[in-house]
Backbone as CSV, one residue per row, in Angstrom:
resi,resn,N_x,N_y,N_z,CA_x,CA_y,CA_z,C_x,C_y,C_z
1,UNK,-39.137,-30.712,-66.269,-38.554,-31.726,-65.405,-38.432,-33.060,-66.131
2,UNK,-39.450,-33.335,-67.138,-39.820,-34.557,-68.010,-37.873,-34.269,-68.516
3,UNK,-37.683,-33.201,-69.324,-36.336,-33.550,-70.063,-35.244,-33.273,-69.260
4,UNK,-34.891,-33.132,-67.718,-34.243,-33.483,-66.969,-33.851,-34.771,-66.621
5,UNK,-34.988,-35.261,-66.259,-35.383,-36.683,-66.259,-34.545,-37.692,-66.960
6,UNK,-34.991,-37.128,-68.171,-34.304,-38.022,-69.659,-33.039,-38.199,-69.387
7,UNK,-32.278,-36.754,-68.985,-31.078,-36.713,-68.932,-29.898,-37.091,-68.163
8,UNK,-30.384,-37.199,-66.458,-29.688,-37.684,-65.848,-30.664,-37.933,-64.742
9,UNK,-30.058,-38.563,-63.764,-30.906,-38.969,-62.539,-30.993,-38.243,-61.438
10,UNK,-30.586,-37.531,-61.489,-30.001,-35.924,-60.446,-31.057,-34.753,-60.563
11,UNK,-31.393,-34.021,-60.060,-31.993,-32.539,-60.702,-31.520,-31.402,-59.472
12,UNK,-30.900,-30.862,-59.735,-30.967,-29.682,-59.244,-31.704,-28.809,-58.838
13,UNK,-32.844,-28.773,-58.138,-33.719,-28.390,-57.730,-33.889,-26.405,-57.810
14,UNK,-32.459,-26.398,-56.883,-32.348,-24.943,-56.832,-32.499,-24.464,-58.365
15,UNK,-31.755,-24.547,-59.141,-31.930,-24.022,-60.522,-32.703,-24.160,-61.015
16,UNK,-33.894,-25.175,-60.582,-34.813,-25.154,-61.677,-35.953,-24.154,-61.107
17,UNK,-35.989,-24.071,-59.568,-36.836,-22.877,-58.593,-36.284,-21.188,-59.103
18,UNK,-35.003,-21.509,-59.518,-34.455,-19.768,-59.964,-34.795,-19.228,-61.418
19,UNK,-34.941,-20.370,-62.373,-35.007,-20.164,-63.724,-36.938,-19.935,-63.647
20,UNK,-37.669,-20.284,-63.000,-39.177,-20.378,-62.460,-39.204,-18.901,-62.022
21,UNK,-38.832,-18.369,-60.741,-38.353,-17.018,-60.737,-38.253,-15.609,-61.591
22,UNK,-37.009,-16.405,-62.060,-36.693,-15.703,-62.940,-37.725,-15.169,-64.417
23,UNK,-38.722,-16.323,-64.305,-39.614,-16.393,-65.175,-40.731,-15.105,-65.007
24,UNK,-41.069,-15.898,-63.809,-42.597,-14.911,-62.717,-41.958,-13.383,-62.734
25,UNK,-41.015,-13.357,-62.095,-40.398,-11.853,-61.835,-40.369,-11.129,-63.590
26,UNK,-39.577,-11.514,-64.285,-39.923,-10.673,-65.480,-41.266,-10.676,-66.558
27,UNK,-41.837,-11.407,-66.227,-43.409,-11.356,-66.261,-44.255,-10.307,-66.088
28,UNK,-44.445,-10.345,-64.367,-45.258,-9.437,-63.708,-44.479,-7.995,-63.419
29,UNK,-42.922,-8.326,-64.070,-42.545,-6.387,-63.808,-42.703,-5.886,-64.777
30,UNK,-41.860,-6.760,-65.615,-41.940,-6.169,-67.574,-42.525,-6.491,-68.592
31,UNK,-43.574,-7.641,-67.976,-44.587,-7.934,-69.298,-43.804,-8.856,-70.166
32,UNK,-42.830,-9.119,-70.125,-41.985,-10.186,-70.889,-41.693,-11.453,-70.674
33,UNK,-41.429,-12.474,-71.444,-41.617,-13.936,-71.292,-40.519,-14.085,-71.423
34,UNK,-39.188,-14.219,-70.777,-38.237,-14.897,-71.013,-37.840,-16.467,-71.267
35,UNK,-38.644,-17.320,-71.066,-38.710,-18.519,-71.111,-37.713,-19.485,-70.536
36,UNK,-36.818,-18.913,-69.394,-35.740,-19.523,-68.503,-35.832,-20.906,-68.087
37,UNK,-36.903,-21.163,-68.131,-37.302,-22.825,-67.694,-37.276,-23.400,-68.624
38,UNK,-37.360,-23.462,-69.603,-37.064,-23.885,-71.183,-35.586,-23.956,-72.300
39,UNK,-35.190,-22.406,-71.796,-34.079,-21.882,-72.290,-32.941,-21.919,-72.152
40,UNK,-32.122,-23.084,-71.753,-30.851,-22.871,-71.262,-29.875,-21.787,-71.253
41,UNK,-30.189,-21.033,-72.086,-29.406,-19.920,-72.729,-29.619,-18.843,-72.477
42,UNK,-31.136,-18.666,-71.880,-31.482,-17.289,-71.827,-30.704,-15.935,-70.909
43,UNK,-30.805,-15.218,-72.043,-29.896,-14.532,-71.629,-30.431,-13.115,-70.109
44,UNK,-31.810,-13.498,-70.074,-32.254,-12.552,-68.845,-31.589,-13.485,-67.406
45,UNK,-31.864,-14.320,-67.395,-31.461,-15.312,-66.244,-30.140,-15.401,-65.871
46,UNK,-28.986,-15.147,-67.172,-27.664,-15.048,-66.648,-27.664,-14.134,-66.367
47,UNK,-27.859,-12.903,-66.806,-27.689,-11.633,-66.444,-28.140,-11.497,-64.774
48,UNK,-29.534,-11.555,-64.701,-30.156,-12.191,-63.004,-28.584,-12.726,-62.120
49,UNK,-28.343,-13.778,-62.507,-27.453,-14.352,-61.688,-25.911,-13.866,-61.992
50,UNK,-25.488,-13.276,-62.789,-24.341,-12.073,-62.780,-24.518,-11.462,-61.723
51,UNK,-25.787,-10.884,-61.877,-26.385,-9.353,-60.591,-26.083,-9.936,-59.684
52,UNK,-26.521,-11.203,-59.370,-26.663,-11.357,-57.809,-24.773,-12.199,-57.307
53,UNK,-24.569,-12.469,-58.352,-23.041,-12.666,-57.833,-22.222,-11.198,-57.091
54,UNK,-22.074,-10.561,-58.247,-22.158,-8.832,-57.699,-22.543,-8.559,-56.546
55,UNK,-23.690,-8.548,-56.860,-24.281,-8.195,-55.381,-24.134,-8.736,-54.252
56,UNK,-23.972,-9.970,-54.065,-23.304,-10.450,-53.006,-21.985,-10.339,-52.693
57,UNK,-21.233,-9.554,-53.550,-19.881,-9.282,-53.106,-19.551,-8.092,-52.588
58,UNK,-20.795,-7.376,-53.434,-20.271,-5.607,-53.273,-21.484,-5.291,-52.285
59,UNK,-22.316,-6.084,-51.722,-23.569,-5.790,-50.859,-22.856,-5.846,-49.598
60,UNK,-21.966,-6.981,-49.430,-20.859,-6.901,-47.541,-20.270,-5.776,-47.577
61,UNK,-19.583,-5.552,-48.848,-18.773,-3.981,-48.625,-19.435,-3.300,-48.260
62,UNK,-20.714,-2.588,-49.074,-21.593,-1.817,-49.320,-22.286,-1.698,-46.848
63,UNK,-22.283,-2.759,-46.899,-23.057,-2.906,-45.327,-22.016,-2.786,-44.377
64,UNK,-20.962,-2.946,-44.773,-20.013,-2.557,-43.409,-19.023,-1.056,-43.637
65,UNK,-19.012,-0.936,-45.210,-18.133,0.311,-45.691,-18.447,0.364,-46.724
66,UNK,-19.763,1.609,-46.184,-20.301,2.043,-47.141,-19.811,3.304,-47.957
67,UNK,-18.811,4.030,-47.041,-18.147,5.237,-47.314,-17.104,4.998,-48.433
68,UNK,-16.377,3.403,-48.304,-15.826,2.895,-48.897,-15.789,2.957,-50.356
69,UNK,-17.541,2.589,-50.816,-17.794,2.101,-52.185,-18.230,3.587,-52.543
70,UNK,-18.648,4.580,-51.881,-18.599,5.698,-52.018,-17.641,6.749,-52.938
71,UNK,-16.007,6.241,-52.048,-15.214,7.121,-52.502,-14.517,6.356,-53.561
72,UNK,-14.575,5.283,-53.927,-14.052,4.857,-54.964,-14.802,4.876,-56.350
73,UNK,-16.115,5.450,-55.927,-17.268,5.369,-57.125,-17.410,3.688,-57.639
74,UNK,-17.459,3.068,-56.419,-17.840,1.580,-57.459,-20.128,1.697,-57.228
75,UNK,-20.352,0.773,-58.151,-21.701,0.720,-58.260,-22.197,-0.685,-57.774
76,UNK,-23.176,-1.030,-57.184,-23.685,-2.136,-56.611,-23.550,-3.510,-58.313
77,UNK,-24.365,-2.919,-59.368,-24.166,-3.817,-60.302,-23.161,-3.434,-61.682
78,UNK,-22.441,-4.286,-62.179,-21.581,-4.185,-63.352,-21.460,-3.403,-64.416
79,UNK,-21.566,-2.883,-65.532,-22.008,-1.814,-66.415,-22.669,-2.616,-67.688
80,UNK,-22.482,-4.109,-67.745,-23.048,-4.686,-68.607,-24.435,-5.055,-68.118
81,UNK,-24.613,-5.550,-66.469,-25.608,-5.765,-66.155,-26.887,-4.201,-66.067
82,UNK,-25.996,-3.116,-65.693,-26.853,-2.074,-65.400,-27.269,-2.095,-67.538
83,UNK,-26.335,-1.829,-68.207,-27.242,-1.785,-69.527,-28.238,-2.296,-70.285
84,UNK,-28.037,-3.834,-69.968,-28.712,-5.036,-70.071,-30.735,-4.450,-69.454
85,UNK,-30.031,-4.530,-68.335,-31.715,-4.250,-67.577,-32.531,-2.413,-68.081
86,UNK,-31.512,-1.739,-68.556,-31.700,-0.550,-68.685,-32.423,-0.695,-70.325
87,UNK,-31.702,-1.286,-70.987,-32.488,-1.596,-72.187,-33.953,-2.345,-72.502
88,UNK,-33.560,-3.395,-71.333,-35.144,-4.137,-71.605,-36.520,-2.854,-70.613
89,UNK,-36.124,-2.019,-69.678,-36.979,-1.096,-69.259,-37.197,-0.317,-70.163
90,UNK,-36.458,-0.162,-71.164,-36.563,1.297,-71.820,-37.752,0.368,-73.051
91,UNK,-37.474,-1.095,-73.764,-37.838,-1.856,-74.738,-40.054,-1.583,-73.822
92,UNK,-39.687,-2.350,-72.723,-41.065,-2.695,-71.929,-41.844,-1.198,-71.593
93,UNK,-41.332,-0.314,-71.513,-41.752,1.299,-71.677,-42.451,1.788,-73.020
94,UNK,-41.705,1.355,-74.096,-41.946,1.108,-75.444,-42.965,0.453,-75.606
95,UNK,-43.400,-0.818,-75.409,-43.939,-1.610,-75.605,-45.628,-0.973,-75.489
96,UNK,-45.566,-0.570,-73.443,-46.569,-0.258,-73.111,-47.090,0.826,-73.485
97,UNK,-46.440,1.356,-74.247,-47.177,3.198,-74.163,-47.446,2.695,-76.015
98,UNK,-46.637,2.079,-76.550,-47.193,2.097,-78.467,-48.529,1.114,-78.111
99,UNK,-48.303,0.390,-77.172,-49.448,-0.889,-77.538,-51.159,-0.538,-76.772
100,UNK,-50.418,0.638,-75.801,-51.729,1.200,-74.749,-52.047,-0.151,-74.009
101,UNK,-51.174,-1.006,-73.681,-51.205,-2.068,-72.327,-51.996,-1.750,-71.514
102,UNK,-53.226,-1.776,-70.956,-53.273,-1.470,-69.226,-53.227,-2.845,-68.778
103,UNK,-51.882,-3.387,-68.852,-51.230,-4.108,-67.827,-51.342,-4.095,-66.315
104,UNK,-51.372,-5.179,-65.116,-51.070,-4.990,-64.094,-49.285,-5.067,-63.616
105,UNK,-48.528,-4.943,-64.694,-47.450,-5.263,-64.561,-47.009,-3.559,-63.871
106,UNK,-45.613,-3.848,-63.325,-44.864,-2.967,-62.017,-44.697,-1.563,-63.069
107,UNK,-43.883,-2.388,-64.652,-43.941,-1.213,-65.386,-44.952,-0.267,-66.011
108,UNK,-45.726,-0.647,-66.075,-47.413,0.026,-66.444,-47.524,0.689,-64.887
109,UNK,-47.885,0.578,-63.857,-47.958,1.444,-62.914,-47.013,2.623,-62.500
110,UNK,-45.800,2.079,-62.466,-44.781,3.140,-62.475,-45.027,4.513,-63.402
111,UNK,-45.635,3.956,-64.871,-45.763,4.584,-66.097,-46.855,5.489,-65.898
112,UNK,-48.112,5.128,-64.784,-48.894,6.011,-64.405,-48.609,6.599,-63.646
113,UNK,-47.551,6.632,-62.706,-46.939,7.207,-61.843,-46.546,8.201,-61.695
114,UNK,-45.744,7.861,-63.117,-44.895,9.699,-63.938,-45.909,10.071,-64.639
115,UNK,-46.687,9.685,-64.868,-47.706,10.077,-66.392,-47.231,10.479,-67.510
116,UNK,-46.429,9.159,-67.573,-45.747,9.179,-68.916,-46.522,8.336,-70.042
117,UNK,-46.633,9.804,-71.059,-47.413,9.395,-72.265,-46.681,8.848,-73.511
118,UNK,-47.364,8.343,-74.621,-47.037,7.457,-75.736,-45.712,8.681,-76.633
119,UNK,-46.352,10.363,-76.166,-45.309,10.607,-76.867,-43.915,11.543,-76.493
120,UNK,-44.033,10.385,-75.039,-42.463,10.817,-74.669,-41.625,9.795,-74.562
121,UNK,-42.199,8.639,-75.725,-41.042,7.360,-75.715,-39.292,7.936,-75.772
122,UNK,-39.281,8.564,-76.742,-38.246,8.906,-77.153,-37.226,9.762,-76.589
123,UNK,-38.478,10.560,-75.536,-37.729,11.232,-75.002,-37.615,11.282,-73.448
124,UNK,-37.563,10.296,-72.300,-37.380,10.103,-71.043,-36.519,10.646,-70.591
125,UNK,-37.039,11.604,-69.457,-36.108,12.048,-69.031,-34.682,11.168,-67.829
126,UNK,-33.627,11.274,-68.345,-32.891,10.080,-67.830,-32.647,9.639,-66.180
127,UNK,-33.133,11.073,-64.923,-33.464,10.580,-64.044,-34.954,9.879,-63.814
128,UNK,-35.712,10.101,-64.200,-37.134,9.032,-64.753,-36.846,7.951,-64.756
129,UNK,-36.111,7.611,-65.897,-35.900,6.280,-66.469,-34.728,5.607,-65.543
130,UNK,-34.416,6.417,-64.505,-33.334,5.718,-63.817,-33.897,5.603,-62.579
131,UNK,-35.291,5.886,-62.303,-35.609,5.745,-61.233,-36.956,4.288,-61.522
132,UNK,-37.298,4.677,-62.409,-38.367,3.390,-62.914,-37.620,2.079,-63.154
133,UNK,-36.209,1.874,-63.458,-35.662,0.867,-63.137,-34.695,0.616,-61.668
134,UNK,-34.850,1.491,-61.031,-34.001,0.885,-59.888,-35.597,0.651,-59.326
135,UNK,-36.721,0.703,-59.397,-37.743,0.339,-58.838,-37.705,-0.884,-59.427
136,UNK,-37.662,-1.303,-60.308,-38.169,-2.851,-60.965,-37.092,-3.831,-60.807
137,UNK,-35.580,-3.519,-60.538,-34.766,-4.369,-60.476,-34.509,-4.375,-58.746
138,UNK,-35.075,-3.251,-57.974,-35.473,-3.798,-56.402,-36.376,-4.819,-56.543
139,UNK,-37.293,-5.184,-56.803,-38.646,-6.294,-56.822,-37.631,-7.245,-57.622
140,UNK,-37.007,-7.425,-58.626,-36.120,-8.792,-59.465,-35.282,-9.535,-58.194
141,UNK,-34.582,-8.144,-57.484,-33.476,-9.395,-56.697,-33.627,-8.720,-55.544
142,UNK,-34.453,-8.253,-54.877,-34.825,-8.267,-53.148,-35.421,-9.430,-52.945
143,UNK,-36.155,-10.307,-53.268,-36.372,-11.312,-52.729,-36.174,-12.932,-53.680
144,UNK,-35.239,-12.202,-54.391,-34.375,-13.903,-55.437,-34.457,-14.770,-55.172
145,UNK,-32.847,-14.698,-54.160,-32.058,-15.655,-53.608,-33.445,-16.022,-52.134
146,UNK,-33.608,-15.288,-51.347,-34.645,-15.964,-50.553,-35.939,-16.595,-50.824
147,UNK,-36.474,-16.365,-51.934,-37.688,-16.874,-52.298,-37.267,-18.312,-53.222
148,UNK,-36.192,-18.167,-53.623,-35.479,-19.590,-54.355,-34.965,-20.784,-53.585
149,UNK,-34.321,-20.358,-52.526,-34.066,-20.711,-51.270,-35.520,-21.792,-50.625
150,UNK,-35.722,-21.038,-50.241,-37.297,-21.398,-49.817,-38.190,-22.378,-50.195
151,UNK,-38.272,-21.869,-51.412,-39.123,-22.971,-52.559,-38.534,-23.978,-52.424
152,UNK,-37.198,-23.985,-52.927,-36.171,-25.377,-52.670,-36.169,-26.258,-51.467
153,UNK,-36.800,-25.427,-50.767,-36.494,-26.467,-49.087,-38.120,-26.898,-49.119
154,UNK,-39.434,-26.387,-49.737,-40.269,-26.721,-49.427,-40.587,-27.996,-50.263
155,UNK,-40.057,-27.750,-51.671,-40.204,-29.463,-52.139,-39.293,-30.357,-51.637
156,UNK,-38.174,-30.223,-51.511,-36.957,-30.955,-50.330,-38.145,-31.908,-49.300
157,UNK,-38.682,-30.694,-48.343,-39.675,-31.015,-47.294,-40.675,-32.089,-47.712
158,UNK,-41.345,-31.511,-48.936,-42.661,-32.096,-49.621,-41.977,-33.868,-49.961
159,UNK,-40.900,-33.861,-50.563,-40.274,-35.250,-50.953,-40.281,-35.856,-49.742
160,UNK,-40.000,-35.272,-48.768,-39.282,-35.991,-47.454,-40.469,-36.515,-46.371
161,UNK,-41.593,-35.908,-47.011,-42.657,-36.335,-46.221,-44.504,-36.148,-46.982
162,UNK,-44.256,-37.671,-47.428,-45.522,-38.039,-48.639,-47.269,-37.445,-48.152
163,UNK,-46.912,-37.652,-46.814,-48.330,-37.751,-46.139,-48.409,-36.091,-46.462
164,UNK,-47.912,-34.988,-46.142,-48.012,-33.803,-46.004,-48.111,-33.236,-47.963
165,UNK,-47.217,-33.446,-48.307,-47.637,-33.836,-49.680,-48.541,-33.922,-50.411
166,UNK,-49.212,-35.408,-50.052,-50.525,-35.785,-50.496,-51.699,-34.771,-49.843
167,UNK,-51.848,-34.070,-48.785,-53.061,-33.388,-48.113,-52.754,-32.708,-48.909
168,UNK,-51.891,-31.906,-49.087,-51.590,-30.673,-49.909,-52.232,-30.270,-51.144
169,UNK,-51.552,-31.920,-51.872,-52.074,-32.035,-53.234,-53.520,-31.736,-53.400
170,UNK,-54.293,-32.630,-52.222,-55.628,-32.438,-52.405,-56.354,-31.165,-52.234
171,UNK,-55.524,-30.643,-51.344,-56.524,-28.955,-51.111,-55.967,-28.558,-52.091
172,UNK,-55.327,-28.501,-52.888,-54.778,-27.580,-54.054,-56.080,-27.951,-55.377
173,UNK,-55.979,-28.815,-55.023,-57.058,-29.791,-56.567,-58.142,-29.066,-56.075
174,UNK,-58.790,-29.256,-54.637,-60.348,-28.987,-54.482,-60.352,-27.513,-54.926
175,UNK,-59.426,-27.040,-54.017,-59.507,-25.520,-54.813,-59.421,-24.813,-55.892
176,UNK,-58.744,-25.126,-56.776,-58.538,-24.730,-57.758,-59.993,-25.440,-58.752
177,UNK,-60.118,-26.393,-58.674,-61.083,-27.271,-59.245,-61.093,-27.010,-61.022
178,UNK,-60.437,-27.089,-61.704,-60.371,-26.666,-63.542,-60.565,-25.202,-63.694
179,UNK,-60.477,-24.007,-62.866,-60.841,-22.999,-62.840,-59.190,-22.122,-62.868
180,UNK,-59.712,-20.813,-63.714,-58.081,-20.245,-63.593,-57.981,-19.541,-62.151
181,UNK,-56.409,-20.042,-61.401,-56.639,-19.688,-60.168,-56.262,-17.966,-60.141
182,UNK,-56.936,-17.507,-59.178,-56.585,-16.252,-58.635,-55.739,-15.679,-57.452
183,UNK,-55.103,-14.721,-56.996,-54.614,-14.671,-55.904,-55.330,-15.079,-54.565
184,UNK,-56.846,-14.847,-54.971,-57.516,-14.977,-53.451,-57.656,-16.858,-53.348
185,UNK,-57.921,-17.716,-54.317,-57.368,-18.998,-54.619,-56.141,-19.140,-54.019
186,UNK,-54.943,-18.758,-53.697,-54.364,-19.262,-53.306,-53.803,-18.852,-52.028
187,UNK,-54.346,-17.794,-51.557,-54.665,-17.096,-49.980,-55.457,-17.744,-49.459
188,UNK,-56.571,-18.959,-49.892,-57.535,-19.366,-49.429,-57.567,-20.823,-48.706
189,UNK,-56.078,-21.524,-49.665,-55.551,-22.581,-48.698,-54.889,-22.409,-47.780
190,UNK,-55.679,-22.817,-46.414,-54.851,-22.374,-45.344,-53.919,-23.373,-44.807
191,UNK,-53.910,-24.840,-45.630,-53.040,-25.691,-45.242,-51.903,-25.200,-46.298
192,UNK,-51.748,-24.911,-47.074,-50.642,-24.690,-47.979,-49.902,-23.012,-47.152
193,UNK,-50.309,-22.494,-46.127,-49.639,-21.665,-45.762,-49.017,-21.991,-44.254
194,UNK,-49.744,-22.652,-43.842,-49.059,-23.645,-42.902,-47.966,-24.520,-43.241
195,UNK,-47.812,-24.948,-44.269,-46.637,-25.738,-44.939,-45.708,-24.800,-45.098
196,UNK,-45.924,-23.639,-46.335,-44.970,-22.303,-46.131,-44.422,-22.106,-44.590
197,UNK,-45.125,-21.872,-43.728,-44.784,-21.071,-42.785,-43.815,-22.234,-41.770
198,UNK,-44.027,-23.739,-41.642,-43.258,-24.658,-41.417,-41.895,-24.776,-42.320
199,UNK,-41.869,-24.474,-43.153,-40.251,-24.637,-43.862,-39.901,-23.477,-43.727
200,UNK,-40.160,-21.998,-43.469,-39.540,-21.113,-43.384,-39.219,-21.271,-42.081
201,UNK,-39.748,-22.002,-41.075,-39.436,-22.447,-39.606,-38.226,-22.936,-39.518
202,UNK,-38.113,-24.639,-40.518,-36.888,-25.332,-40.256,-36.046,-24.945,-40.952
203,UNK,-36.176,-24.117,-42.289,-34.846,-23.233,-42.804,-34.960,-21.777,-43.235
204,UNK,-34.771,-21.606,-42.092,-34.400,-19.745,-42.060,-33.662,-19.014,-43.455
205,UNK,-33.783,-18.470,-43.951,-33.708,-17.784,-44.986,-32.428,-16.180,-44.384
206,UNK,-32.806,-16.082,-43.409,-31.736,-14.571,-43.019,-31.020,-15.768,-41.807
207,UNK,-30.135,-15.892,-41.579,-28.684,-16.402,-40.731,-28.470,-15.472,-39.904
208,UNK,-28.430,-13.843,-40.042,-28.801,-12.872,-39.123,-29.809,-12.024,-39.129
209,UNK,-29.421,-10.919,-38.473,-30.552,-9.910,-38.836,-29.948,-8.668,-37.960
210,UNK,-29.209,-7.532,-39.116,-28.410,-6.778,-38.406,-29.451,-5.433,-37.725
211,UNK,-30.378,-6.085,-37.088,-31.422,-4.675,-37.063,-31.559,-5.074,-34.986
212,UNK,-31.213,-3.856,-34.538,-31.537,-4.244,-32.559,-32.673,-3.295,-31.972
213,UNK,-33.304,-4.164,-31.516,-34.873,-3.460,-30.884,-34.384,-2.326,-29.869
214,UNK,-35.122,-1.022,-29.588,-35.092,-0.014,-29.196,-35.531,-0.350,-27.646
215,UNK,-36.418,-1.322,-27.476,-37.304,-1.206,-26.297,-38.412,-2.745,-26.200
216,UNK,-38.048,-3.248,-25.017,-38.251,-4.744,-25.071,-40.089,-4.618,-25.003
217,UNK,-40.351,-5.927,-25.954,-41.622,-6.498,-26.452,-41.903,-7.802,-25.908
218,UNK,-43.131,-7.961,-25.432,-43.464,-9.456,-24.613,-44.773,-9.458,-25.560
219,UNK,-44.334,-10.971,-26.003,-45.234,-11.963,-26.642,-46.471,-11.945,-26.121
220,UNK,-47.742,-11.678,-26.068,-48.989,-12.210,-25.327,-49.247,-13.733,-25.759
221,UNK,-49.646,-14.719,-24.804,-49.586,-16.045,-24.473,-51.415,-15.775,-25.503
222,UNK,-51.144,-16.977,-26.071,-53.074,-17.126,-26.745,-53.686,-17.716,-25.564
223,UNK,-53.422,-18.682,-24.948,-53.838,-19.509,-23.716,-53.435,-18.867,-22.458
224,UNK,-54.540,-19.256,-21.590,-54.179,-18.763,-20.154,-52.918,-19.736,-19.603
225,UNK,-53.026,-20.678,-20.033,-52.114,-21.812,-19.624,-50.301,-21.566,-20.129
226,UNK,-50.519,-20.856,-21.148,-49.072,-20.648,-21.777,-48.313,-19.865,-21.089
């Protein structure tokens, strides 16, 4: 943000929450550092946002006529993007089985999954390998665009209101206290999920929701009074 700064007086917020993303997500699936927040260039992040251009075009078809994309044989993503991601699974497959990783990453589990050993790098069988990446590129862009979204409205929020901000800041400090944080660290602030759960309030993330209840559900009141 320091060399944003430098550069103009503006920041784009969203992009800098997607290239962050983009970071975490190929991290914890493939063990790889793309360095998108750094990288102007990087080439995992365009590819990311290729996909999801795609996908937002061929995902309306795909949801209203689906028979459609069917009979024409089109595919949800591009053939550069499907190779692109197909190579770095096949590279991060590689990686883990020569290096004996026991990673918590998506691809190390999958890898125990099949019980695929060090000496079937070479030789995957190609529905395998086509199923271990449509698993890892569901987790990349099922929750992208909404979790980018999101983030973006919560510092939006955080700017727009210092006081909420500042509490924040502080339960974040007490908690963490110079210590490396853990997941249960950050399940443990319950004001920082109250903040989450307030901006996903004032900006909704789904506009619809094409799914209709079977059989009506009543809220139970917490208070007798409600």
């Amino acid at each position: 943000m320091e060399q944003v700064e430098g550069e103009r007086n503006v920041m784009e917020i969203r992009e800098i929450c997607k290239r962050l993303l983009c970071d975490i997500t190929t991290t914890y699936i493939f063990g790889v550092n793309c360095d998108a927040i750094n990288n102007p260039d990087s080439e995992m992040y365009s590819m990311a946002e290729k996909s999801m251009t795609f996908k937002a075009a061929r995902g309306l078809v795909a949801e209203f006529f689906p028979k459609l994309l069917k009979w024409k044989g089109t595919k949800m993503y591009s053939e550069d993007v499907r190779q692109f991601f197909a190579s770095i699974t096949r590279q991060s497959i590689k990686m883990h089985l020569e290096n004996n990783l026991n990673s918590s990453t998506v691809i190390n589990m999958l890898l125990e999954r099949y019980k695929i050993e060090k000496s079937r790098i070479d030789d995957l069988d190609g529905i395998v390998l086509e199923d271990i990446m449509a698993h890892a590129l569901i987790l990349v862009f099922s929750g992208y665009e909404t979790v980018n979204n999101t983030l973006a409205a919560l510092i939006y929020e955080l700017t727009m209101h210092a006081d909420v901000q500042k509490q924040l800041y502080e339960e974040i400090v007490k908690t963490v206290n110079d210590h490396d944080v853990s997941y249960d660290d950050i399940i443990s602030i319950g004001y920082l999920d109250h903040v989450v759960n307030e901006t996903i309030r004032l900006h909704s993330t789904n506009a619809i929701i094409d799914r209709r209840t079977m059989k009506n559900y009543v809220i139970k009141a917490e208070n007798p009074d409600e």
